[in-house]
KOLDODREN-342956 format. One record per residue (C-alpha): x, y, z; residue in three letters; residue number from 1. Coordinates in pm, 1 decimal. Layout:
> X/Y/Z/ala/NUM
...
END
This chain:
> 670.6/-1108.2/1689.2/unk/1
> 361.0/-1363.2/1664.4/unk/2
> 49.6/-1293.9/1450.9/unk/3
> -261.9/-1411.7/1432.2/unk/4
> -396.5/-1674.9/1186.6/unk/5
> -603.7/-1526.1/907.8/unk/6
> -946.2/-1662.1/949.7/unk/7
> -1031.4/-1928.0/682.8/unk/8
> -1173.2/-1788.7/386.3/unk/9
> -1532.8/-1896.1/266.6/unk/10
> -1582.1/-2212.7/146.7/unk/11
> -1568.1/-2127.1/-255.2/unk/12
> -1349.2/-2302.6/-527.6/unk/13
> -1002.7/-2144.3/-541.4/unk/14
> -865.3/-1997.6/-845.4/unk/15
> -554.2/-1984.0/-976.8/unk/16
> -384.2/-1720.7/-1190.4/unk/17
> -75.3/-1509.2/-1156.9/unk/18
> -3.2/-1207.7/-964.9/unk/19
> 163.1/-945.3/-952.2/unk/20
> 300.6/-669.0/-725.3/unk/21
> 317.9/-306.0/-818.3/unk/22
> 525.7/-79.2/-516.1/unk/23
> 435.6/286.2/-517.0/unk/24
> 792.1/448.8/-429.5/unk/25
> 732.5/776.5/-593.5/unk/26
> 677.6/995.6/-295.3/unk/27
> 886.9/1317.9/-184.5/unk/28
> 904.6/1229.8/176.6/unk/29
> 911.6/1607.3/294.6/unk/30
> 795.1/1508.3/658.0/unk/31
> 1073.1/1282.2/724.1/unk/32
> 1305.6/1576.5/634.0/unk/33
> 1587.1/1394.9/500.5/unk/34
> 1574.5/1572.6/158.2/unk/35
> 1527.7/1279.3/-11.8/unk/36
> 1249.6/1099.9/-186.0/unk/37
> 1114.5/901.5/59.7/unk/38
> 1198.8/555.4/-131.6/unk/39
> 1583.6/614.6/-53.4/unk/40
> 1515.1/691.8/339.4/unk/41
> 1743.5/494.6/497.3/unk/42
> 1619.3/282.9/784.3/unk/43
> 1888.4/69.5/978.2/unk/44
> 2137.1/177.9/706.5/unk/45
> 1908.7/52.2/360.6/unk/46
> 1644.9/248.4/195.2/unk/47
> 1313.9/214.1/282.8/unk/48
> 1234.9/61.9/-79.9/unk/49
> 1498.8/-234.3/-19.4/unk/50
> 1305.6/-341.2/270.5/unk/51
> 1006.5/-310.7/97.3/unk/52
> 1156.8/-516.5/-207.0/unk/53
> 1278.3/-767.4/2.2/unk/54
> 916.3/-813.1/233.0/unk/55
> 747.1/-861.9/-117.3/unk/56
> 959.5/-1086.7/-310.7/unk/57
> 1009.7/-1262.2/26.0/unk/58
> 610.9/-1348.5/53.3/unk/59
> 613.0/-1535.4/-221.2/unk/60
> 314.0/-1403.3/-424.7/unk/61
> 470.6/-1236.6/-711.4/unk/62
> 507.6/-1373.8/-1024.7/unk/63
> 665.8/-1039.0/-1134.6/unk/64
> 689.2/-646.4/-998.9/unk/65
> 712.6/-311.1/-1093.0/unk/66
> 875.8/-71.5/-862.4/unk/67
> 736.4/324.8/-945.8/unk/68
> 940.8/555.1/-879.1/unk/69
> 995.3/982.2/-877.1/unk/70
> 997.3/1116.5/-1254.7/unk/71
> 1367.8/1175.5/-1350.3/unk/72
> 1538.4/993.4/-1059.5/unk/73
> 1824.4/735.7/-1110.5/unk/74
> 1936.9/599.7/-744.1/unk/75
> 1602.1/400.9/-691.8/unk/76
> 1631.5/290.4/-1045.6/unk/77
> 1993.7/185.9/-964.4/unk/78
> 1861.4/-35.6/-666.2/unk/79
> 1571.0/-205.1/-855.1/unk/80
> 1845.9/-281.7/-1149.4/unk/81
> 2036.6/-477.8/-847.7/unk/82
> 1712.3/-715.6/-819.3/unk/83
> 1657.9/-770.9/-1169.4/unk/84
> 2050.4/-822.9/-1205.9/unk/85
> 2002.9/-1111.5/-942.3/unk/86
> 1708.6/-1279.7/-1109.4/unk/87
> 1394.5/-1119.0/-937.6/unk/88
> 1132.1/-1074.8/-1221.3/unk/89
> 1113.3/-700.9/-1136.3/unk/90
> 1109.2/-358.8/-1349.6/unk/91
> 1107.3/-7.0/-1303.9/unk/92
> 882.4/252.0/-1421.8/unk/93
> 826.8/613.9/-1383.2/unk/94
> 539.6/781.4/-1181.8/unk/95
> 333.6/1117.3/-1207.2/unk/96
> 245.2/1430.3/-1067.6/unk/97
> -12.9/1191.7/-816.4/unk/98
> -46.3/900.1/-674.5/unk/99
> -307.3/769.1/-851.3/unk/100
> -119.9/884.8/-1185.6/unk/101
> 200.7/669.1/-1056.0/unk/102
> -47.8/388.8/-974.9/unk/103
> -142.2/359.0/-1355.1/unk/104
> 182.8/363.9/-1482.9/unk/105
> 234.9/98.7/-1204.3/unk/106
> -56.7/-50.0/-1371.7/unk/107
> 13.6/-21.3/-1735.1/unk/108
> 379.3/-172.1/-1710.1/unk/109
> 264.7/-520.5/-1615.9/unk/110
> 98.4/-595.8/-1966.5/unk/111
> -25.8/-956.2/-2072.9/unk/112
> -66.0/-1259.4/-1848.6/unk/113
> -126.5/-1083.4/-1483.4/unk/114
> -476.3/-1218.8/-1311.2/unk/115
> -441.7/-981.9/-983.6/unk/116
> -223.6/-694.5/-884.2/unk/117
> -125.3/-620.3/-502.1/unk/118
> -61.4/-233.9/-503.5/unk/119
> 186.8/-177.8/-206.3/unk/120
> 301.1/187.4/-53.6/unk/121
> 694.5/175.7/-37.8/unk/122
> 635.9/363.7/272.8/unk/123
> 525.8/0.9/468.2/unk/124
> 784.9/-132.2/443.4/unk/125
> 764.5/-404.6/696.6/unk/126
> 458.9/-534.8/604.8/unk/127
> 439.1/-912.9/709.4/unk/128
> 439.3/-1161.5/473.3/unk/129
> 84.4/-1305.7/577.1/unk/130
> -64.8/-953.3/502.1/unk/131
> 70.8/-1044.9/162.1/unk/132
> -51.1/-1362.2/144.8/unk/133
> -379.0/-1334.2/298.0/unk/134
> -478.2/-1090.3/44.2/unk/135
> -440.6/-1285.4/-255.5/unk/136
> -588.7/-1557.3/-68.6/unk/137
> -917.7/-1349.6/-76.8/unk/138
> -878.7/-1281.1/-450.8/unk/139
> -817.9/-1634.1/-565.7/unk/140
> -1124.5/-1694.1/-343.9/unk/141
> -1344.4/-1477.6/-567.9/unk/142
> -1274.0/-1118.6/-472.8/unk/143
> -1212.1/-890.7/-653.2/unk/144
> -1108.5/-610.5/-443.7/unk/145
> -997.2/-682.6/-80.9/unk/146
> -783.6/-469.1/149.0/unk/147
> -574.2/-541.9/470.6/unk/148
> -695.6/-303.6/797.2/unk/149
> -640.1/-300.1/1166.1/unk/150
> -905.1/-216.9/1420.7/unk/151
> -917.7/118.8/1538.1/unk/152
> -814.5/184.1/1837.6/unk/153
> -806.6/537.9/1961.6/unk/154
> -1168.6/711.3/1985.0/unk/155
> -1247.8/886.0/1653.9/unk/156
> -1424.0/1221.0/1662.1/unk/157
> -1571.4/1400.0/1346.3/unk/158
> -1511.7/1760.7/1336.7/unk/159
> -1599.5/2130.9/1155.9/unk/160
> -1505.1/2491.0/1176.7/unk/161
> -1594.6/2604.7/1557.0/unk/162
> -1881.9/2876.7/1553.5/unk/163
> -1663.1/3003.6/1789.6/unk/164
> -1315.9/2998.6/1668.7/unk/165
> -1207.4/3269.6/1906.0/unk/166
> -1218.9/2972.2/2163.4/unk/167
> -1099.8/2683.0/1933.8/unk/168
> -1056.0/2619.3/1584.5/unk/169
> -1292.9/2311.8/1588.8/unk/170
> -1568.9/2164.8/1745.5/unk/171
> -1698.5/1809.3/1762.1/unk/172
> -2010.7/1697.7/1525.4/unk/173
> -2007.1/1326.9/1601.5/unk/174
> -1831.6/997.6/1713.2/unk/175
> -1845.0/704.3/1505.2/unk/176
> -1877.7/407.7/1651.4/unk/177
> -1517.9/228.9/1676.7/unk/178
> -1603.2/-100.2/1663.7/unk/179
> -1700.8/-54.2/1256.1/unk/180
> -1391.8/149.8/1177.7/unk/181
> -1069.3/6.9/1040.6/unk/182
> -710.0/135.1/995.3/unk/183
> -661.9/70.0/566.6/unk/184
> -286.8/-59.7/467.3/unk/185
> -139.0/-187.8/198.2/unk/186
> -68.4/-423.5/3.6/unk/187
> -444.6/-354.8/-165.1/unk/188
> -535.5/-647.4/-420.4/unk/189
> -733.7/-647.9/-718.2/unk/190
> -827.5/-829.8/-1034.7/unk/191
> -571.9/-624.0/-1251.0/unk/192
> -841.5/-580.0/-1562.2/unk/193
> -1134.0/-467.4/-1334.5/unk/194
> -880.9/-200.5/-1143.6/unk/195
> -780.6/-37.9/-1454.7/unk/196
> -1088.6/-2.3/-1589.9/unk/197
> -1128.4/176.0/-1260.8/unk/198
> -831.2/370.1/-1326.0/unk/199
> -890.7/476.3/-1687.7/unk/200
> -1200.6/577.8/-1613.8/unk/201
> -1091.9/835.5/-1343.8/unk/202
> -795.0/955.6/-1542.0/unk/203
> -941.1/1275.2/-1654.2/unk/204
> -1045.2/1385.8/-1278.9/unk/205
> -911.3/1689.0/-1214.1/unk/206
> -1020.0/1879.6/-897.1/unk/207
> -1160.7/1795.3/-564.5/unk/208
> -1313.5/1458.0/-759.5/unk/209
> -932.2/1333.2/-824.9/unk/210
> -862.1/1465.9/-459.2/unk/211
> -1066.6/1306.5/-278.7/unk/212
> -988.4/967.7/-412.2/unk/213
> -727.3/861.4/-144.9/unk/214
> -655.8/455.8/-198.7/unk/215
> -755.0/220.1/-494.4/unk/216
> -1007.9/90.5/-291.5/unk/217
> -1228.9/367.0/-299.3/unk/218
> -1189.8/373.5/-689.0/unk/219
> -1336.6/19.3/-682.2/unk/220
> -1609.5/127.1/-390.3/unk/221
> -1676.1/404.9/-670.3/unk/222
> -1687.9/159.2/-922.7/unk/223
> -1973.1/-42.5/-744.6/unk/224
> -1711.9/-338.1/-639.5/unk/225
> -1774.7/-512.9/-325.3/unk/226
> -1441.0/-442.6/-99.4/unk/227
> -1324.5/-761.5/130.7/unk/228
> -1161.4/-651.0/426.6/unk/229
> -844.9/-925.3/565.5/unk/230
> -627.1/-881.4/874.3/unk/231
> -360.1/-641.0/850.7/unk/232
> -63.9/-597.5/1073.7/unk/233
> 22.0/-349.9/1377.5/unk/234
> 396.6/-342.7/1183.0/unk/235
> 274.5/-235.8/881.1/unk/236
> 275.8/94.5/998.0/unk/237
> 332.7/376.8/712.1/unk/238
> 660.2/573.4/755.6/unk/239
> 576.1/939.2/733.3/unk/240
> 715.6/1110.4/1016.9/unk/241
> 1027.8/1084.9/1205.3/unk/242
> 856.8/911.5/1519.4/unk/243
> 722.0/637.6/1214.1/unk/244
> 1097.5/591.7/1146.5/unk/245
> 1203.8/568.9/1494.4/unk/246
> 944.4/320.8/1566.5/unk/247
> 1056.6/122.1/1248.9/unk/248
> 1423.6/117.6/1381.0/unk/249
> 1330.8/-19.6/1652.5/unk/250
> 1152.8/-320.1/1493.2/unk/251
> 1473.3/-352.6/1324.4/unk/252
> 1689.9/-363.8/1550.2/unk/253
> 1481.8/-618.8/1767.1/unk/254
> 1528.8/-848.8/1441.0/unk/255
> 1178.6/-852.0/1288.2/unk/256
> 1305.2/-896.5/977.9/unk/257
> 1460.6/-1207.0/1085.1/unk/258
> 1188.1/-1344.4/1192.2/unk/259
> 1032.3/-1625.7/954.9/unk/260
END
């Protein structure tokens, strides 16, 4: 499957500097159903975090990782130990009770000598290489936040509590205009000192402020940082139901994975 050519980035002196990626593989995965965290899914007979591994270290742009996963678990840590047993710069750390708590301890494990940090959801795991790519492109450009997204294409209606819910539930308050709304994915890139300032500032959130936060972007939005926007991928889709996994077997088994 063909993609498109990232557009060339602005004209600006490119820096070097290492990177690193941290993969976010401490979710439960209740929706898929398998009982399992969702790391250790299996899609065409591997878990979902081996794929993911193997689409990072495969783009290129890691000069070391940290896989998060569940507090307490030991088959996820058994498969990262497999990678670091055959060379791959790569560690494994606990998470937290969140997201954003597993992202920090993501975060904190990389320690001296890391310039930018791509923060990648275990859960896309079939993310291109070029997504990878053209994200740290646009940080050693002079970003220092930028995040891959897809045009939206379905029509996008903002809703509230019906004033007549014996009829429906909802009603309709607006419709944004499409053509400005994008589809967020991961890998998300940052300058690694500047995003956890970010995150040790919001670390004592608690309530609907630590809620609402949904993607490191919007800590850096929060933060004041300009957010650069770079093609994403249609097969970067996130795994979260069983139709997501179905979907993803089918990529498979049509050898995308194979493909160069």
């Amino acid at each position: 499957m063909s993609h498109p050519p990232h557009p060339p980035v602005p004209a600006r002196a490119e820096r070097s500097g290492r990177a690193a990626v941290v993969i976010v593989a401490a979710g439960s995965g209740t929706r898929l159903g398998y009982g399992l965290p969702k790391a250790l899914v299996p899609l065409a007979g591997r878990p979902l975090l081996a794929h993911a591994i193997d689409g990072a270290l495969g783009s290129g742009v890691a000069d070391r990782m940290v896989v998060v996963v569940p507090p307490g678990d030991t088959e996820l840590t058994a498969l990262c130990a497999g990678y670091a047993t055959d060379g791959a710069h790569l560690t494994c750390v606990p998470g937290g009770a969140t997201r954003n708590e597993s992202v920090r301890a993501g975060l904190r494990a990389l320690g001296p000598g890391t310039d930018y940090v791509l923060v990648h959801d275990a859960a896309r795991c079939l993310t291109p290489a070029e997504v990878f790519t053209g994200v740290l492109r646009a940080l050693r450009a002079g970003a220092s936040a930028v995040i891959p997204a897809v045009p939206v294409v379905d029509t996008i209606k903002s809703v509230a509590p019906a004033a007549a819910p014996g009829i429906a539930p909802e009603s309709v308050t607006g419709t944004p205009e499409r053509a400005a709304l994008r589809a967020v994915q991961t890998p998300q890139g940052f300058r690694l000192g500047e995003l956890l300032r970010a995150h040790e500032s919001a670390a004592s959130w608690t309530g609907e402020r630590a809620a609402a936060v949904t993607d490191d972007a919007m800590l850096m939005e929060l933060a004041g940082t300009e957010v650069f926007v770079v093609p994403g991928a249609v097969e970067a889709l996130k795994i979260t139901t069983p139709m997501d996994l179905l979907l993803a077997e089918a990529l498979v088994a049509n050898g995308y994975e194979e493909q160069p």
